[in-house]
N, C-alpha and C positions, 0 to 999 in steps of 0.2 A: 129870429128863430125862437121857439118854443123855450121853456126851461128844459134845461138838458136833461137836469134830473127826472122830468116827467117823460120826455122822450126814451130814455132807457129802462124807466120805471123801477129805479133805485133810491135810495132815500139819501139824503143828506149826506149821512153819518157810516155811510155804505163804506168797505172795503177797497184796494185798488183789486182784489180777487174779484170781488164781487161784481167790481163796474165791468171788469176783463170779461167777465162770464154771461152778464144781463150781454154784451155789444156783441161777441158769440154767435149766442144765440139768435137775436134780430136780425143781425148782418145775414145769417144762414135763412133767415124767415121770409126776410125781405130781399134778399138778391134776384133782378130782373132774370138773372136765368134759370130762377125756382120757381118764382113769381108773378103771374102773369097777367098780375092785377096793373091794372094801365098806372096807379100812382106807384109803385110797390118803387121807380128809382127815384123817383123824388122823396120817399120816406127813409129809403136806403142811403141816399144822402144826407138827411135829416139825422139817420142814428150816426154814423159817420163823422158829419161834422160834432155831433155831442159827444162823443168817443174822444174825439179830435181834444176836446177842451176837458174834458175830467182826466181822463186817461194820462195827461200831462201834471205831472206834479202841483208844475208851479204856476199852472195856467189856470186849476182847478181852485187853488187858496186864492190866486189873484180875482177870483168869479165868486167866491164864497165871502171873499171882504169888499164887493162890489166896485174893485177898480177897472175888471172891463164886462161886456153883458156877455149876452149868450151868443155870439158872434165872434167874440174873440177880440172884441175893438175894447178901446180905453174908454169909457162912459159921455170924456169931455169932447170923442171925437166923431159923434154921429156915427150914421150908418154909410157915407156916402153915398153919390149915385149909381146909376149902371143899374141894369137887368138880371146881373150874372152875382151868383154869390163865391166869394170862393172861401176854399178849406183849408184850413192852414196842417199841411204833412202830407197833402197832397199836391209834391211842389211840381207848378209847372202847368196846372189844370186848374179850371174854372167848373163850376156847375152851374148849368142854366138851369132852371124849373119849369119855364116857360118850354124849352124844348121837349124836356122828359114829361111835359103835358099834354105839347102836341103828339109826341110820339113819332116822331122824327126828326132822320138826323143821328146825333150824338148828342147829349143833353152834357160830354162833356169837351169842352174847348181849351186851345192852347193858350194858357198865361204865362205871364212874366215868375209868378210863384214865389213867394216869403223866404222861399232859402230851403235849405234841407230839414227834415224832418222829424220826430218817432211817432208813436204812438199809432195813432190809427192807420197811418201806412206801413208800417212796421206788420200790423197783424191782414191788412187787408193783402198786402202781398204775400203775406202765409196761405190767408183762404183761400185766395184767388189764381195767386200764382200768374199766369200765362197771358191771362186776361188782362190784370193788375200791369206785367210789363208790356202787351200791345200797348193800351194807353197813351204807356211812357215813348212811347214812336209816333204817337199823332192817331189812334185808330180809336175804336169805340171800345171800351171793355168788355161791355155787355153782348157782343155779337156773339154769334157760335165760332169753337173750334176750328179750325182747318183741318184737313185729313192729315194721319202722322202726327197728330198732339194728341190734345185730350179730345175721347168722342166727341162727336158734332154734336151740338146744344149740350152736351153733359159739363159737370164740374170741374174744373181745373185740377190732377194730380198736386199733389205738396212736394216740396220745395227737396231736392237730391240735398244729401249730408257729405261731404268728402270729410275721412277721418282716414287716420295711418295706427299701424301698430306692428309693436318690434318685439320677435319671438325669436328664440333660440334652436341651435338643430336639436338640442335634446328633446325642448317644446316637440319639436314637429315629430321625433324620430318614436315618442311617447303615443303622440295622438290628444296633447292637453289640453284641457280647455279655459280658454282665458277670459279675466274678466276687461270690460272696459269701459271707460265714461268719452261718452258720447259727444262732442262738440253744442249737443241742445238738452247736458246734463242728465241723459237718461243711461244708466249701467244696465250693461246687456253681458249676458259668458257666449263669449264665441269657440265654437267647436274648429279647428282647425283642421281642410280638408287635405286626403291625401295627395301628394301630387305639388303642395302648393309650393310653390316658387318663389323666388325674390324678385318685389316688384307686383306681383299678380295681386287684382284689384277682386274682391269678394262682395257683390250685392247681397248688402242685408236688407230683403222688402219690407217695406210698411215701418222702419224707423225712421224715417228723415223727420222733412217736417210733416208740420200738424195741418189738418185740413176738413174744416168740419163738414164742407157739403159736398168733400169727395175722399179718393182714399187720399192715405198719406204716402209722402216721399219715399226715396230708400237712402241709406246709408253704401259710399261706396267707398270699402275700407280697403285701403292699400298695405298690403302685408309686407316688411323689413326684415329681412334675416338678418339675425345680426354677427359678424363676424366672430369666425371662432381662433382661438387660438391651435390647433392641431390639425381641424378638419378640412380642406376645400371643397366647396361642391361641384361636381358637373353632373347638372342635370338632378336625377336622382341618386346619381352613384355618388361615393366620398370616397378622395383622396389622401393619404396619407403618409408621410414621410419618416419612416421610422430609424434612428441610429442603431447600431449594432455592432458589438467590438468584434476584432479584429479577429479571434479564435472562435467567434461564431460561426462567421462568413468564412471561414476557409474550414474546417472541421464537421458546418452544421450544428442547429441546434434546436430547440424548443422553443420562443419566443412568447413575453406577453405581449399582446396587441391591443393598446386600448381602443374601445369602439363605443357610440352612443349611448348605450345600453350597459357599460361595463366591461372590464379585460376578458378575453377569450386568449385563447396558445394558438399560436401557427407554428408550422413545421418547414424550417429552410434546410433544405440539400444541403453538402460539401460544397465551399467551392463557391459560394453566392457572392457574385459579382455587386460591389455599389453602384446603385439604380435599376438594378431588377426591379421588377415588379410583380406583385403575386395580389390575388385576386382573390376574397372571402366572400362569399355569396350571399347575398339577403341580410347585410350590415350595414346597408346605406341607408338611404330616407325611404319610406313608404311612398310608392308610386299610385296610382291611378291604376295599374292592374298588377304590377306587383311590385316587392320593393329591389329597391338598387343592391349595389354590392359595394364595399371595401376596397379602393384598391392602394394597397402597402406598398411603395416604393421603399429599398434597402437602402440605404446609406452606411458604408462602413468605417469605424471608428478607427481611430489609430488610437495607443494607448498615449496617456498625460504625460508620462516619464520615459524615456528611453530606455531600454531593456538589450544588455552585453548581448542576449542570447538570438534574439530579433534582429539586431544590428549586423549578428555574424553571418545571420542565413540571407538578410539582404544582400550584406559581399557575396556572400558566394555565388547566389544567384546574378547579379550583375556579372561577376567573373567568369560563368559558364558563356551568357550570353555572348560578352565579347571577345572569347575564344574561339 
């Protein structure tokens, strides 16, 4: 192989940004499904495999202090034989030139492969995506699409993000917007829609991954409600278990009701039985067409200390009953 550095047409003393960005651009120049120039996969494995060896930290100083060539081999260990070159990070595949000259066939074959990877498989399966993993099944990369993937002869989509994120009901009952880092480092504010649910998954298009000869992936963010201590949800309505002493519920009263937003007053009758339920309209979560409601189950308190005067009316009641 050629000097790699001339093959990406970076200079020595180049950047790992720099190398990242020349192999980019080429990869996208020269990929057989842009390119329809009869060498264009034999060149595109040519940038590939130089990607392969700078792109690698320690593979790039070991090539700059002359202990292996542009190949990837140890100096003292020839090139060996065989027709077929392979690529080290593309584990498992061989590339033939002879084939990608004939122009048929698959120009790549199934090898034994140096082990796992990064680097130039790392980004070629960003670019390529779908194509990248046929390969990895025994097929040709460079073929078109199937129907249901990416268009026929078009680019491979970028790679789906799965990320999660844990909001609270005030979050939701608000409408806040949150910020979040992104599993591939990029902070995005996510507007929280109405409606949303625990568990409900949220396509964010065009963030996943990166894909430069097509569009990019999406992010599919799994939203967490996080448990509250007062509220239960069903649905869009909220549940709520409120205590109340004992001369409320039999007398009536005014009641403060805490809710998402703040305490509002409810009004209980005489006479309110523990575990009634009463019903505050449009204090639950924001729905999809409108929002839910409150609903306050009673619970009624006995008092801490015992009270002569409480104690008497309990006798007597008892004493009517069993007379």
């Amino acid at each position: 192989m050629r000097d790699p550095y001339d093959i990406l047409g970076v200079s020595r003393s180049a950047s790992e940004a720099e190398i990242k960005s020349a192999y980019r651009k080429l990869a996208k120049k020269w990929h057989p499904d842009q390119n329809k120039d009869s060498k264009a996969a034999a060149r595109f494995a040519e940038i590939s495999a130089a990607y392969e060896l700078l792109g690698d930290t320690e593979k790039r100083g070991q090539f700059d202090r002359g202990e292996i060539d542009a190949d990837g081999k140890p100096r003292f260990a020839g090139f060996g034989a065989g027709g077929g070159r392979r690529y080290e990070g593309f584990e498992g595949f061989d590339f033939d030139p002879a084939a990608a000259a004939r122009g048929r066939g698959s120009a790549w074959r199934s090898g034994p492969g140096p082990g796992a990877g990064g680097g130039a498989e790392d980004i070629f399966s960003q670019l390529f995506g779908d194509a990248f993993r046929q390969a990895g099944r025994g097929g040709n990369p460079f073929q078109q699409a199937p129907r249901g993937g990416a268009r026929a002869g078009g680019p491979a989509k970028g790679a789906d993000i799965n990320a999660s994120l844990s909001v609270t009901l005030e979050e939701i009952a608000a409408g806040s917007k949150k910020r979040i880092l992104l599993p591939n480092d990029r902070e995005v504010e996510v507007n929280l829609p109405k409606g949303v649910s625990d568990g409900q998954v949220i396509r964010l298009r065009g963030l996943g991954g990166e894909n430069p000869i097509g569009e990019p992936g999406d992010v599919l963010l799994r939203i967490d409600i996080a448990p509250h201590e007062r509220f239960t949800v069903e649905g869009d309505n909220l549940r709520l278990r409120l205590p109340v002493p004992l001369e409320d519920a039999i007398l009536g009263a005014t009641l403060r009701v805490p809710t998402l937003t703040g305490a509002v007053e409810m009004k209980i009758p005489p006479m309110a039985s523990s575990g009634r339920t009463f019903r505050m309209r449009g204090k639950g979560l924001p729905g999809k067409k409108q929002t839910g409601d409150l609903l306050v189950t009673l619970e009624v308190k006995l008092p801490e200390q015992a009270d002569d005067a409480l104690l008497d009316f309990a006798r007597k009641r008892r004493a009517e009953k069993a007379a």
